[in-house]
N, C-alpha and C positions, 0 to 999 in steps of 0.2 A: 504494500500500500504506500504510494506517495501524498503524504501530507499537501493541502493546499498550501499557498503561497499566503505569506505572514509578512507583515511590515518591520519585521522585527530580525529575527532570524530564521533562516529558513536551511532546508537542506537543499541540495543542488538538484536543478529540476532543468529534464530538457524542453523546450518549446519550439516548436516549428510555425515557422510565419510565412504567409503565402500573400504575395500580393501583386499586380497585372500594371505595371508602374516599375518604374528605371530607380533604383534607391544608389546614393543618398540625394538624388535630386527631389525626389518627394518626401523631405526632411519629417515629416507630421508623423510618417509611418515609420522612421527607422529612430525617431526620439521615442517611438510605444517602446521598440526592440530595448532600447540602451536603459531606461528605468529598470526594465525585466531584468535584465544584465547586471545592474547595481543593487539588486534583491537575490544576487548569487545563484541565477538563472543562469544556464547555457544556450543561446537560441542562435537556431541558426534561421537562416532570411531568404527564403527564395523568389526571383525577380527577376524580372526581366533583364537580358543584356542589353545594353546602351552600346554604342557605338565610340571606340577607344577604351572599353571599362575590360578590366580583368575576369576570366569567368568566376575565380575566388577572392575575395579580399576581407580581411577584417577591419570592422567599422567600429570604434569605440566599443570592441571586445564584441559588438555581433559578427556572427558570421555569416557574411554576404554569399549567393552562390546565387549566379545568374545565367537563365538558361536563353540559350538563343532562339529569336525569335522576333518577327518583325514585328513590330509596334507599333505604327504610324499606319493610320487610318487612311486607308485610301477611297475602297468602298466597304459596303457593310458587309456583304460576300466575303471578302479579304480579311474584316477585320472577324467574321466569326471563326474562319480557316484558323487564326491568328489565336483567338482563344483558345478552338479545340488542341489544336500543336502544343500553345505553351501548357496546358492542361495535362496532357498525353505524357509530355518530356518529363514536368516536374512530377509525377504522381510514381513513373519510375527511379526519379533521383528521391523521392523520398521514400520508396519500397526499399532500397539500397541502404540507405541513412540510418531508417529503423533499424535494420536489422545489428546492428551493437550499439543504439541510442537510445532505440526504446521511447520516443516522444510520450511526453507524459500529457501535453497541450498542443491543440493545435490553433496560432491565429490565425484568423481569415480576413483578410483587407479586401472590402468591396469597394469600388464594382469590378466584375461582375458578382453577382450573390453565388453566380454557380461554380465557381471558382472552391465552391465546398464540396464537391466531389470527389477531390483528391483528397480530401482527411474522412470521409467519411467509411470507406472499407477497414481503417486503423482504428476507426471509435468502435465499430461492431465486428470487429476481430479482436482488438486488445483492450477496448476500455478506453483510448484515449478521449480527451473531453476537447471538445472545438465552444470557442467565442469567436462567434460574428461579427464581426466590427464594420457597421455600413454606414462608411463615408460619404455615399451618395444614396438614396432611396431607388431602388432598381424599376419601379414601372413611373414614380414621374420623370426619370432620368429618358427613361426609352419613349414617355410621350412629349418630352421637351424636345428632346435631340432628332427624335423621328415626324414629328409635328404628325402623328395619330392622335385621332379623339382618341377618350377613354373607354370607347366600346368596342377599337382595335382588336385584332385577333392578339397581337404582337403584345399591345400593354395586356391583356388574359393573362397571356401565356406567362409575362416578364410579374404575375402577379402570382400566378403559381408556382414561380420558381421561388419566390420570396418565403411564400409560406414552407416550400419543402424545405427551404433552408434553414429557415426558424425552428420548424420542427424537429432539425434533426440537432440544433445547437444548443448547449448547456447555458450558456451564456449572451446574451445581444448589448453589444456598444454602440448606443445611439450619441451621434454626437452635438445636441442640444436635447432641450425637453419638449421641443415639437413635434421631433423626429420621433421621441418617445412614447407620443400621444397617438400617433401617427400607425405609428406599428401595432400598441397595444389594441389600436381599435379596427384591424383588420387581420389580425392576426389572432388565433389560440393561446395564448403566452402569457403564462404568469408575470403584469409587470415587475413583480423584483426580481424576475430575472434581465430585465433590460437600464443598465446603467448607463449613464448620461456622462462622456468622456470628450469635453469641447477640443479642438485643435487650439491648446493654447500653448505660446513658448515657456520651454524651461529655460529659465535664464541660468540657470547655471553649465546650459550646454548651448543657451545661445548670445552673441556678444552683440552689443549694439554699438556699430562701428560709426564716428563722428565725422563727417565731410563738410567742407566748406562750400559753397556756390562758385568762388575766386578762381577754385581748382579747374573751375569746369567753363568758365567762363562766362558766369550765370548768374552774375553777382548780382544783376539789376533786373536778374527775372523774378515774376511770380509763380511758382514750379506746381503745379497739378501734377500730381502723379497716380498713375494706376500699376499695380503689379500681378502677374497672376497668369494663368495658360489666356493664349487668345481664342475665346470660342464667341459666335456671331451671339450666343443667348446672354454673352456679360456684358453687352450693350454698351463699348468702348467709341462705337461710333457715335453714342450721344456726347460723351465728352469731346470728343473733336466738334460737332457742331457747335456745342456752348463755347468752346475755344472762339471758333469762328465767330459770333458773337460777341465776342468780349474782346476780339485782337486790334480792335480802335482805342476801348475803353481803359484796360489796364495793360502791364507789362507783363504777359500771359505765355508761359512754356510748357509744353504738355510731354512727359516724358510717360511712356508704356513701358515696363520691363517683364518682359516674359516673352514666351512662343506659342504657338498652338495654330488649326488649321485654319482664322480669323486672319493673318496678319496680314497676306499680301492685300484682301480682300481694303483693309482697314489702310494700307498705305495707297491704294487710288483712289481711295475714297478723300484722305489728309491732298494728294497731286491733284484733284479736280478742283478743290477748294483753296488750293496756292496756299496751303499752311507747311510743306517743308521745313520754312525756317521756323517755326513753331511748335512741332510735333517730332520727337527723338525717339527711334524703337529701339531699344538696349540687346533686344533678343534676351536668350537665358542667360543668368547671372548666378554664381555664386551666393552662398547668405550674407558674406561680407562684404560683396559688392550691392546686394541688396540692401541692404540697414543702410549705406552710406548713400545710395538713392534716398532711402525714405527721409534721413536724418534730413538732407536738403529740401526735402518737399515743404510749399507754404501749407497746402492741402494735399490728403490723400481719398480719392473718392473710389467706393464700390458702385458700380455702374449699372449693375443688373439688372432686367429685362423681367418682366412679371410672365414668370412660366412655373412651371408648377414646380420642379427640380430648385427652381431661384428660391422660390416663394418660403419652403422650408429652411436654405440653408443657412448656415451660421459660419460665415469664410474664415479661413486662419489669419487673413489680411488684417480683418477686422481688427483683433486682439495687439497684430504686430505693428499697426497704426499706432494704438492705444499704447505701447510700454517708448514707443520713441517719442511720445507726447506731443501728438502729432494732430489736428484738428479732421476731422472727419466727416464728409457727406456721401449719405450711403444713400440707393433706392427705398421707399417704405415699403417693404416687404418682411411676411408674419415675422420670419425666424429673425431677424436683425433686431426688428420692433419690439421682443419679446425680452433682446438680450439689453438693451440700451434703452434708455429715456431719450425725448426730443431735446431732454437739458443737456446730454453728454455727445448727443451726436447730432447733424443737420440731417434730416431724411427729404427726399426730394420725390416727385411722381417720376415712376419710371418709364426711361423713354423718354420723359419730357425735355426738352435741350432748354427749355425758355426756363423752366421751375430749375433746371443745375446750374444756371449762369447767374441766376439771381441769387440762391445761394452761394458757391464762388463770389460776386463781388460783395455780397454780405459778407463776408471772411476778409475778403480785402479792404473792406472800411471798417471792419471794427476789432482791432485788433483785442482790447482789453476782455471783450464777452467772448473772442474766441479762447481766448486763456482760459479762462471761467471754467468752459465747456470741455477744454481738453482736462482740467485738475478735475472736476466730478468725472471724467469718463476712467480718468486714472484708478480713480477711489475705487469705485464700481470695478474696476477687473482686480484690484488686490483684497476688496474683500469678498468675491465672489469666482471668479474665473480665473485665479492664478493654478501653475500648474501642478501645484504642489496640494491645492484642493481637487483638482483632475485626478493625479496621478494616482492619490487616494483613491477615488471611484475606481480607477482600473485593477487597482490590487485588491479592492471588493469584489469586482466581477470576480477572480480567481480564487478570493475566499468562498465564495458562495457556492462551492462544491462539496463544504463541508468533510474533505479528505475520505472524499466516496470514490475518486478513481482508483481504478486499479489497475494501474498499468504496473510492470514489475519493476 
């Protein structure tokens, strides 16, 4: 019998982690790994190969093990080939694994939810216990991104993969309390088994790096920034129109950092509007070239698009705004609305270019009420959302087994 995991001391426990994403560029998911790691866990991490990445490497004592397999979505045909393959690969790299590891946990990083496949013949062979952990909600994810109504064959189906998944899971990490409302009221599942594990930073594994404007040559801009993958539903192209709007008005630079398959779509869009000299795509960055973007931001805005996938989420941006003390206007959408007041954050109609420009130049005339807004929004994540109150919940999830696995 292996004892659940204890905040305290524990005995050395192996963990397997499965997730359809290039780690450590999707930091959210390999800071679960590294806590588990610092609780005298052995986990190893399997992911995707990225391109120039080592097939093994260890990461802040996890072990990385990335299997090849293309990643980039071209069509949906390709990208489900692309599931099945990396599915098929990792299920025999982990048949292999077990056998003198013996996983005692299995995580599961959604999306996809079906991505639980591969730990599920080792729960009903040896006992191992699987937590779910969905990052994204798998049928509004499939009727946002696929723009099916909700009586799609496609959302059914992506509705009954949810439920098999839940059902066959010991444990569910929702990562706010809407998402948790959400599940419990479609689902069969005891809510205590579903813990609420925000993507928020540990700051003792992430550093907030200080840059100047001078360096960059921006001393006399006022820096809008957005960071995050570029997909056409986080509605990056409203912030270029409110740019365009306001590039009479104030001294306005819009900097995007990130990638995704949005970008070239979002720089013809920046060429027909003649804002080149206004609008800088960074492409993917490091974290420490990330923080040193944010530090220089006047504003950092979440831009998101009211669809049903937005409507729920609770971004990590959000949080990483919030500890570089940085002022924030976000879409008014549930999961955001649910996490912040209008006092700590500016929410705007989504979509709207006229309602984000107004706020924007609201930020730029008042500097004293943005201060205000950014110290309550601080307050609010350290007595609520730091990650050391997360971290907690996720070493609940794993207590909440009550040391009934029996793996040997």
């Amino acid at each position: 019998m292996i004892p659940p995991i204890q905040r305290t001391q524990i005995e050395k426990t192996n963990v397997c982690m499965i997730a359809y994403r290039s780690i450590p560029k999707f930091m959210n998911r390999l800071k679960i790994a590294q806590s588990l790691c610092e609780k005298e866990c052995d986990v190893d991490f399997i992911c995707i190969l990225d391109e120039n990445q080592q097939s093994e490497e260890k990461i802040y004592d996890v072990n990385v093990i990335r299997i090849n397999g293309d990643h980039q979505r071209k069509d949906y045909s390709k990208l489900l080939y692309n599931y099945i393959s990396f599915i098929t690969r990792s299920f025999f790299k982990v048949l292999d694994l077990n056998r003198t590891k013996r996983y005692s946990y299995f995580h599961i990083h959604t999306p996809p939810d079906f991505l639980i496949v591969i730990a599920i013949p080792f729960k009903l062979i040896y006992g191992s216990r699987i937590i779910l952990d969905l990052h994204d909600m798998f049928p509004e994810a499939v009727e946002s991104n696929l723009r099916f109504k909700g009586s799609s064959i496609l959302v059914k189906l992506s509705e009954m993969i949810e439920r098999i998944s839940i059902s066959f899971s010991d444990a569910i990490i929702a990562t706010n309390s809407y998402d948790k409302e959400i599940i419990a009221s479609r689902n069969k599942v005891d809510p205590d088994k579903i813990f609420v594990v925000m993507n928020t930073p540990n700051l003792k594994q992430y550093t907030i790096e200080n840059a100047v404007k001078k360096d960059y040559g921006l001393e006399n801009k006022f820096i809008v920034l957005f960071q995050g993958t570029v997909w056409k539903r986080r509605g990056i192209q409203t912030i270029i129109d409110s740019v365009n709007q306001l590039k009479n008005k104030i001294p306005i630079y819009l900097i995007i950092v990130g990638d995704g398959p949005f970008v070239e779509n979002l720089k013809d869009i920046v060429a027909e509007k003649d804002l080149n000299d206004l609008v800088e795509f960074t492409g993917w960055v490091d974290l420490n070239t990330l923080s040193k973007y944010i530090s220089m931001a006047d504003v950092c805005v979440i831009p998101f698009l009211k669809t049903k996938v937005n409507e729920r989420g609770v971004p990590n941006k959000l949080f990483e705004y919030t500890i570089h003390e940085k002022p924030i206007i976000a879409s008014r959408l549930k999961g955001m609305a649910l996490t912040f007041s209008e006092k700590e954050i500016l929410f705007y109609e989504p979509g709207n270019a006229d309602d984000l420009a107004e706020k924007i130049l609201w930020c730029f005339n008042n500097p004293e009420e943005t201060r205000k807004m950014i110290s309550d929004a601080k307050r609010r994540y350290e007595e609520e959302y730091s990650w050391e109150k997360m971290e907690n919940e996720l070493l609940r999830s794993y207590d909440s087994f009550e040391g009934k696995c029996s793996c040997d």
